[in-house]
C-alpha positions as CSV (number, residue, x, y, z in Angstrom):
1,X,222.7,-16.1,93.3
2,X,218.8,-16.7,94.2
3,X,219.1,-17.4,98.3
4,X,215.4,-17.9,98.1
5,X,215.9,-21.2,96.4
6,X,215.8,-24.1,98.5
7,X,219.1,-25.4,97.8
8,X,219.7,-28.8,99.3
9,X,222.9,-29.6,98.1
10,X,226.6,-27.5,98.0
11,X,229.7,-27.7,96.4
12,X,231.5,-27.1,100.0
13,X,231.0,-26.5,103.1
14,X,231.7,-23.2,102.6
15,X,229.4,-22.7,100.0
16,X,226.6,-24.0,102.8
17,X,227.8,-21.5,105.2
18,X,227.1,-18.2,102.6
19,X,224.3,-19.4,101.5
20,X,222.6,-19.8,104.8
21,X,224.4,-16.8,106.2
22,X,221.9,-14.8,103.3
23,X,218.8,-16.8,104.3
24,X,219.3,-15.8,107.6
25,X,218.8,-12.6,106.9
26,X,215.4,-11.4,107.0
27,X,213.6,-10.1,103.9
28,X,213.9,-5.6,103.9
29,X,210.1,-5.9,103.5
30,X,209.9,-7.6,107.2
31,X,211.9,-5.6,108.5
32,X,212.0,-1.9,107.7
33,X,208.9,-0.5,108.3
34,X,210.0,-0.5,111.5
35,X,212.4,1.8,111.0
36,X,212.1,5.8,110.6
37,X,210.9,6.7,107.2
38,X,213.7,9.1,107.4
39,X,216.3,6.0,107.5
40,X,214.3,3.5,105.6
41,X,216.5,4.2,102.1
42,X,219.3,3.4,103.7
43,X,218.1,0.9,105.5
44,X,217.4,-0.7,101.5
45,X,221.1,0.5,100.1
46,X,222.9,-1.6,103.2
47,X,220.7,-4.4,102.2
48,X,221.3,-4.5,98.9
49,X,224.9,-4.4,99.5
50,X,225.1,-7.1,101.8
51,X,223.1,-9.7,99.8
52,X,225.1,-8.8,96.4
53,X,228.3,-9.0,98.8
54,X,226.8,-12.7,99.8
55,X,226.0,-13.8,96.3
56,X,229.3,-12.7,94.3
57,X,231.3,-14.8,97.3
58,X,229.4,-17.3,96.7
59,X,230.0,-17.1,92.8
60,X,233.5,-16.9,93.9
61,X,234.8,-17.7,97.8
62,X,238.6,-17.3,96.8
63,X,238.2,-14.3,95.3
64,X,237.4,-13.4,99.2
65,X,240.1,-15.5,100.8
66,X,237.4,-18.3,101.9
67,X,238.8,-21.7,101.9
68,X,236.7,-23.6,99.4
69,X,236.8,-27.5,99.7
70,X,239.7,-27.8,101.9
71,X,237.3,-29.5,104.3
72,X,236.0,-31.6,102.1
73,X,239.7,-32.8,101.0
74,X,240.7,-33.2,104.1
75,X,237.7,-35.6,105.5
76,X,238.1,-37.3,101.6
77,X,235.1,-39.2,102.3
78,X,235.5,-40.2,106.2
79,X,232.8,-39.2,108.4
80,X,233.1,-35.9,110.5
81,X,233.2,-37.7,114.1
82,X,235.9,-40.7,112.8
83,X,238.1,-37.7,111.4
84,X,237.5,-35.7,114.4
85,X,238.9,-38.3,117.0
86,X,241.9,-39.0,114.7
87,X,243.5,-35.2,114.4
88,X,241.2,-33.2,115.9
89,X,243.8,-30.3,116.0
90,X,243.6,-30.2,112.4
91,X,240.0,-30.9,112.3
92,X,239.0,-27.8,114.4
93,X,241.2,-25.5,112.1
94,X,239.6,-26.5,108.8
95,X,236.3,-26.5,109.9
96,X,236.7,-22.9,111.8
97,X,238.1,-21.5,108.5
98,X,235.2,-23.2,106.9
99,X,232.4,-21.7,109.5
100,X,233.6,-18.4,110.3
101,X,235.2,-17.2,107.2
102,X,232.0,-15.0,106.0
103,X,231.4,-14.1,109.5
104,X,234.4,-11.7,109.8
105,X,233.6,-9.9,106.9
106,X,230.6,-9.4,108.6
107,X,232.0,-8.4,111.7
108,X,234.1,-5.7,109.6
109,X,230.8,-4.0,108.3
110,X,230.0,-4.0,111.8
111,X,232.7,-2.4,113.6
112,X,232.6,0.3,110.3
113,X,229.1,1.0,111.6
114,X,230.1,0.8,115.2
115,X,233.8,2.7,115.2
116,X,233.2,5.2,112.1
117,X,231.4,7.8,111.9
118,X,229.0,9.1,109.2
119,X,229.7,11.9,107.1
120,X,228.0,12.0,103.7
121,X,227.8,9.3,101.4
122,X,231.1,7.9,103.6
123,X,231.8,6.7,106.9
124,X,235.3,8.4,108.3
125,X,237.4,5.8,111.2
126,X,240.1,7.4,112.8
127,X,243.9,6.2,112.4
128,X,243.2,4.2,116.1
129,X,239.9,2.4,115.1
130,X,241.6,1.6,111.5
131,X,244.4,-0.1,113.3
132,X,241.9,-1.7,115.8
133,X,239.5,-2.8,113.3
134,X,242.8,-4.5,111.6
135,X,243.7,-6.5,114.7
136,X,239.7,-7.7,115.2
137,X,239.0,-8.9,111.7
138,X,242.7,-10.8,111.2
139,X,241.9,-13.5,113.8
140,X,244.2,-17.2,114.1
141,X,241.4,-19.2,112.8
142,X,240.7,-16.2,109.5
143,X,244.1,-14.3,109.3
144,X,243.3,-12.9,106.4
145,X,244.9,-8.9,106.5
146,X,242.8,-5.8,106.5
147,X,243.7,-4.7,103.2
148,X,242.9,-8.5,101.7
149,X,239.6,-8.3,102.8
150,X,239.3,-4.8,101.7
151,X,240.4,-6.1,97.7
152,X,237.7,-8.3,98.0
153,X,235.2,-6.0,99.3
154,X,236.3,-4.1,96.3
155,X,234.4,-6.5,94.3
156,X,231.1,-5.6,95.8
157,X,232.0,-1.7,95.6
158,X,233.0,-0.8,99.1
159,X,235.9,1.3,98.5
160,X,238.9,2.0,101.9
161,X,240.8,5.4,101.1
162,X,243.6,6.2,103.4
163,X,244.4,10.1,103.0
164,X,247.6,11.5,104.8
165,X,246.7,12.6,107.6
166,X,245.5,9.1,108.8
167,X,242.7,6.9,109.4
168,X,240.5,5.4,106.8
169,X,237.8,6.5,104.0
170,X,235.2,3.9,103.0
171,X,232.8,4.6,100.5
172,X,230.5,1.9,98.6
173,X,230.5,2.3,94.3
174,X,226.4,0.9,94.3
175,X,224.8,1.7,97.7
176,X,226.4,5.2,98.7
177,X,223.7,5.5,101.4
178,X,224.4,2.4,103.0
179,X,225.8,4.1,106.1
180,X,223.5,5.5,108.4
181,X,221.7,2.3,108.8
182,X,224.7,0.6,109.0
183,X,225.9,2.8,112.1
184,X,222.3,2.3,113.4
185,X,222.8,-1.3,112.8
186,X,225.7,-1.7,114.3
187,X,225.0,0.2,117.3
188,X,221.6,-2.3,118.5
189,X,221.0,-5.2,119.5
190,X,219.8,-6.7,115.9
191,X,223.3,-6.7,114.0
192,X,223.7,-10.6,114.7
193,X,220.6,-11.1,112.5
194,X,220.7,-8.1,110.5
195,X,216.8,-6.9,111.1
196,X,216.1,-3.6,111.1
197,X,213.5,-4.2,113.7
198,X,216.0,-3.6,116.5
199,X,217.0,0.3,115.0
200,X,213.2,1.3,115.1
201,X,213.1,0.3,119.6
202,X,213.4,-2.4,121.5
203,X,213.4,-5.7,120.0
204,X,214.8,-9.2,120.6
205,X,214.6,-12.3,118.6
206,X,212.6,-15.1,119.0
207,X,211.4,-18.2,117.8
208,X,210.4,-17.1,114.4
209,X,213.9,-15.7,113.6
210,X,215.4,-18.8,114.0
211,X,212.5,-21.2,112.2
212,X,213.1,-18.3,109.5
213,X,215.7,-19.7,107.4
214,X,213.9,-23.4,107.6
215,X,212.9,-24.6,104.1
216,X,209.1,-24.5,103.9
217,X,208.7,-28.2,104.9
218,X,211.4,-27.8,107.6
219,X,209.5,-24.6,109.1
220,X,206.0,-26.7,109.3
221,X,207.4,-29.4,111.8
222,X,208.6,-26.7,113.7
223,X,206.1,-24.6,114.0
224,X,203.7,-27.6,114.4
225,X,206.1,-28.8,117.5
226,X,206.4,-25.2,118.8
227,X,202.6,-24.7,118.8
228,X,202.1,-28.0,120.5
229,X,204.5,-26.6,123.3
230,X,202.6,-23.1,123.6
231,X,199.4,-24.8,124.0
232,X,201.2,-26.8,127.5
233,X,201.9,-23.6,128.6
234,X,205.8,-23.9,128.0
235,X,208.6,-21.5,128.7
236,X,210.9,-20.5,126.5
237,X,214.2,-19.6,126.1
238,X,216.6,-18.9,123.1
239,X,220.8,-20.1,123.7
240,X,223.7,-19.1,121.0
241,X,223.7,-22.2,118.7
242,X,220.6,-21.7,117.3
243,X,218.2,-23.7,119.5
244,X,214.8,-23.2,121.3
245,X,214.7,-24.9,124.3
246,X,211.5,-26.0,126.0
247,X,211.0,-25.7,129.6
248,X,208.0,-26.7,132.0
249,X,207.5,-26.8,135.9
250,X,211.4,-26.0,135.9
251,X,212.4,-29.5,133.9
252,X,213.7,-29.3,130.5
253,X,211.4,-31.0,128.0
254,X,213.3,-30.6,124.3
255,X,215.1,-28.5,122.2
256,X,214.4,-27.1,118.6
257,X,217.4,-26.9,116.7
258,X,217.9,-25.2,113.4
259,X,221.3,-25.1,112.8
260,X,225.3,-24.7,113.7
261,X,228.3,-22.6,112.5
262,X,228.0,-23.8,108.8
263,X,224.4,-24.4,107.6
264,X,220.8,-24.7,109.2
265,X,219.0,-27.9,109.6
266,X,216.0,-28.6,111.7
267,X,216.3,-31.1,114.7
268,X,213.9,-32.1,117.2
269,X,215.4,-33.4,120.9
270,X,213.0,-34.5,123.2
271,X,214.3,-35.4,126.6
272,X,213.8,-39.3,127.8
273,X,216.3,-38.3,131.3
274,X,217.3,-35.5,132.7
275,X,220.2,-35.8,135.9
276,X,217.2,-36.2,137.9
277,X,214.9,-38.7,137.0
278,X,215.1,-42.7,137.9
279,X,215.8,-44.6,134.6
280,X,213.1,-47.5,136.1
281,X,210.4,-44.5,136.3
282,X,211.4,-43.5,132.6
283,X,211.1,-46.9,131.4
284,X,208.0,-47.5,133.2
285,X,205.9,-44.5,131.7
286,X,207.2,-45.6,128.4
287,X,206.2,-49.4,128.8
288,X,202.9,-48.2,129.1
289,X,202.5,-46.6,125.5
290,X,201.4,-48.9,122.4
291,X,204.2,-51.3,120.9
292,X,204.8,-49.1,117.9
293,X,205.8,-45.8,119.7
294,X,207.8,-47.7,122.1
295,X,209.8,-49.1,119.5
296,X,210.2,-46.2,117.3
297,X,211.0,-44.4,120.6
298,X,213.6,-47.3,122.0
299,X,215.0,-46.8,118.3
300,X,214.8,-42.7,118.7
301,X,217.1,-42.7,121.9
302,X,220.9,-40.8,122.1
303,X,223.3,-41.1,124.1
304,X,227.0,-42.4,123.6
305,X,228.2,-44.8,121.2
306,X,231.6,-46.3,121.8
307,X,233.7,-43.3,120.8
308,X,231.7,-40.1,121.7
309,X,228.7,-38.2,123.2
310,X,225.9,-37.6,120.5
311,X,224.0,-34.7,122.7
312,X,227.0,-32.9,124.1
313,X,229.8,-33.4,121.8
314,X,232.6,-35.0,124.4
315,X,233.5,-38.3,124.5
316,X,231.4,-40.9,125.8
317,X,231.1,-41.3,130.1
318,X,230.9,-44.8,130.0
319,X,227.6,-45.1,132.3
320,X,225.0,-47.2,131.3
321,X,221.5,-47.0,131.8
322,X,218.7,-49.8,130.6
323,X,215.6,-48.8,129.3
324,X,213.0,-51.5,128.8
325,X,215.8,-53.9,128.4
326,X,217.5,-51.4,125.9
327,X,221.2,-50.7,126.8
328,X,222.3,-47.0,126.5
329,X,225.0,-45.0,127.3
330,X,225.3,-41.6,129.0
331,X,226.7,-38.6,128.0
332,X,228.6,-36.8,130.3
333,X,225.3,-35.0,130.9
334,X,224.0,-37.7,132.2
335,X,220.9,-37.1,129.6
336,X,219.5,-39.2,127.0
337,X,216.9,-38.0,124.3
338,X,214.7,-38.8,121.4
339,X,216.3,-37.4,118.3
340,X,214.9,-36.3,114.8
341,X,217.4,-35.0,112.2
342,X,215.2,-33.4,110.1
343,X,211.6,-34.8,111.0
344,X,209.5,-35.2,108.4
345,X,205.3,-34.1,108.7
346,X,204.7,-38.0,109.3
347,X,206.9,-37.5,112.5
348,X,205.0,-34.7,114.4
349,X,202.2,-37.4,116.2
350,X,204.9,-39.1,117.4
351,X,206.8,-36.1,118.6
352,X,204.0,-34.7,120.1
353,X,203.1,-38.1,122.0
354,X,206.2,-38.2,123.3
355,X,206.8,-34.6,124.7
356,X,203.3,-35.9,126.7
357,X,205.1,-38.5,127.8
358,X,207.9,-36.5,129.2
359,X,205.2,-34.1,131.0
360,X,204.1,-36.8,132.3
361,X,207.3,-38.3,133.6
362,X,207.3,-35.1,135.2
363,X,204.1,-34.9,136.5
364,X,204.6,-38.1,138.2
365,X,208.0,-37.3,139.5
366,X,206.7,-34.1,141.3
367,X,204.0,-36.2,143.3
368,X,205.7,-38.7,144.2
369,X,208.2,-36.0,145.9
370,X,205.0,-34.6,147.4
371,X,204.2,-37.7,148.8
C-alpha cells in the first residue's frame, strides 16, 4: 500500500482512518537527522515496521480485529447527523470502533517503548507492566484482548514470548532494531506524531505538522490562508482535534482545520460573531463590502439548522440573530462563522477579504470601547 498516493475515495471508514493514520506520519528523511547518528538505524527499522504494520491492515483490517464497514452498514445510506439524532448510543459505538481501532495498536507500541526495557534485539516488560499493558489496550470502545492483537501483530513480525518466570518477550521477525528508538520514542513528547525530531531535544509541533498530511492542493489553501494570517501579525495556537486557531488583539479570528478521529480534510472557519460582538455592528461592516462577497458570505454563514449545531456539535440553542435581513441561528456558542469544507484556490481572495473584515470588526469594536 502506497500512502503517498492521494487517495480520495475508501472502501470504509476504516480504511480512511489507516490510511491517514500513515500520512500522518512524517517521512524518516524529515525527521531523523535530528536524531543521534548512533540511534538513527533504529530510528529507520521502527519506521519501517510501522508503515508495513499500516499497509498490511489496510490490505486486510479483520485480520487485526478492525471493524470494516460496519459503519457504513449501519448509516446504509442516511446521513451522519439524521442517524446520529436517531440512536446516537449506537452511533457513538460504531464510529469509536471505526476511529480508534488503529489507534490502540498504536498505543501498545507505545507503552512497549514506554514500560519495557531494551535489551538486545528485544524489549523485556515485567509480569506487572504485561498485565497493565493488557488492561490499557483492551478498552469498551476496542476490547480486543492482548493476545488478539498480538496474533495480528504477528503478521507484521512482532513476536510476544512469555517465558516461566513471567512477564513478556517481544521481538520483531524484519526490524530487530526497532527498539531503542521506540523506547526513545515513546518516552518524548513526539509519539503522537511519530517524528523523530522530538528524541534529538526539544520540539513541539506546529502548523506544518498538521498541513502535512493535506493533499498537495489541500496544503496550498492552507498555507496561502496561514501566510495571510502571519503577515497580520497573528497568534497562534494548536488544540487536540487537529485545528490551528487564529487569534488577534485577544479575539478569535478563524480556525484551520485538517481533520477528525477518522480522516483529514481541510476546512477553513472564519469567525462572523464571537459572544461579544453586536450582530447590527457585524452586519453593518459587511453591508459595506461589494454585492458579490456579501452574498457568497450571507451564503458562507453556520450556525444551527433545525436539529443541531454545525460549529459545536450539540443541538441547536434556538437564538436567532439577523444579518442583513438573513436569519440565523446560534449555536450554543453563541458564534456564527464563514465555512469552507475543502476550499478550493479560487476561494482564498475571498477568505482573505473576509478575515480583513473580521479585523476590522474588531478594530472598530475596540474604539468604540475606547470612546
Amino acid at each position: 500500500m502506497d500512502f503517498t498516493v492521494e487517495q480520495h475515495a475508501f472502501p470504509s471508514a476504516v480504511h480512511e482512518n489507516i490510511y491517514w493514520k500513515a500520512r500522518s506520519i512524517p517521512p524518516l528523511s524529515r525527521t531523523h537527522e535530528a536524531v543521534d547518528p548512533a540511534l538513527r538505524e533504529s530510528c529507520a527499522a521502527l519506521h519501517g515496521f510501522v508503515m508495513a504494520m499500516l499497509a498490511d491492515m489496510y490490505i486486510d483490517p479483520g485480520a487485526y480485529h478492525l471493524p470494516a464497514g460496519k459503519l457504513e452498514e449501519f448509516l446504509g445510506g442516511r446521513s451522519v447527523h439524521e442517524v446520529k439524532r436517531e440512536q446516537p448510543a449506537r452511533f457513538k459505538t460504531l464510529y469509536g470502533q471505526a476511529s480508534h481501532g488503529v489507534s490502540q495498536y498504536m498505543h501498545l507500541l507505545f507503552w512497549l517503548g514506554y514500560g519495557g526495557s531494551v535489551e538486545g534485539g528485544a524489549v523485556l516488560v515485567s509480569a506487572e507492566m504485561l498485565q497493565n499493558i493488557a488492561r490499557r489496550v483492551s478498552t469498551s470502545v476496542s476490547p480486543i484482548k492482548l493476545e488478539k492483537r498480538m496474533e495480528a501483530l504477528g503478521r507484521a513480525g512482532l513476536v510476544m514470548e512469555t517465558p516461566p518466570s513471567g512477564g513478556a518477550r517481544f521481538t520483531s521477525r524484519d526490524y530487530p532494531g526497532m527498539f531503542p528508538a521506540l523506547a526513545a520514542l515513546a518516552g518524548s513528547k513526539g509519539f503522537e506524531f511519530f517524528d523523530f525530531r522530538a528524541v534529538g531535544g526539544a520540539w513541539k509541533p506546529g502548523h506544518d505538522e498538521f498541513f502535512a498530511p493535506l493533499f498537495a492542493a489541500q496544503r496550498e489553501v492552507a498555507y496561502a490562508v496561514h501566510d495571510f494570517a502571519m503577515q497580520r501579525k497573528m497568534r497562534v495556537t494548536l488544540n487536540a482535534n487537529w485545528g490551528v486557531l487564529y487569534h488577534l488583539k485577544g479575539r478569535h479570528i478563524m480556525t484551520i482545520k485538517t481533520g477528525d478521529d477518522i480522516g483529514r480534510f481541510l476546512s477553513v472557519n472564519v469567525v462572523a460573531k464571537d459572544k461579544t460582538d453586536v450582530v447590527e455592528v457585524v452586519g453593518e461592516r459587511l453591508g459595506r463590502e461589494p454585492p458579490e462577497l456579501r452574498e457568497l458570505a450571507l451564503n458562507r454563514l453556520s450556525g444551527c439548522d433545525a436539529n443541531r449545531c454545525l460549529n459545536c456539535s450539540t443541538f441547536a440553542s434556538g437564538r436567532y440573530v439577523t444579518i442583513l435581513d438573513r436569519r440565523h441561528q446560534m449555536c450554543g456558542e453563541g458564534v456564527i462563522r464563514y465555512d469552507w469544507r475543502d476550499p478550493a484556490p479560487a476561494d482564498i481572495a475571498a477568505i482573505k477579504r473576509l478575515i480583513a473584515v473580521r479585523c476590522e470588526v474588531i478594530d472598530e469594536a475596540l474604539t468604540a470601547n475606547k470612546g
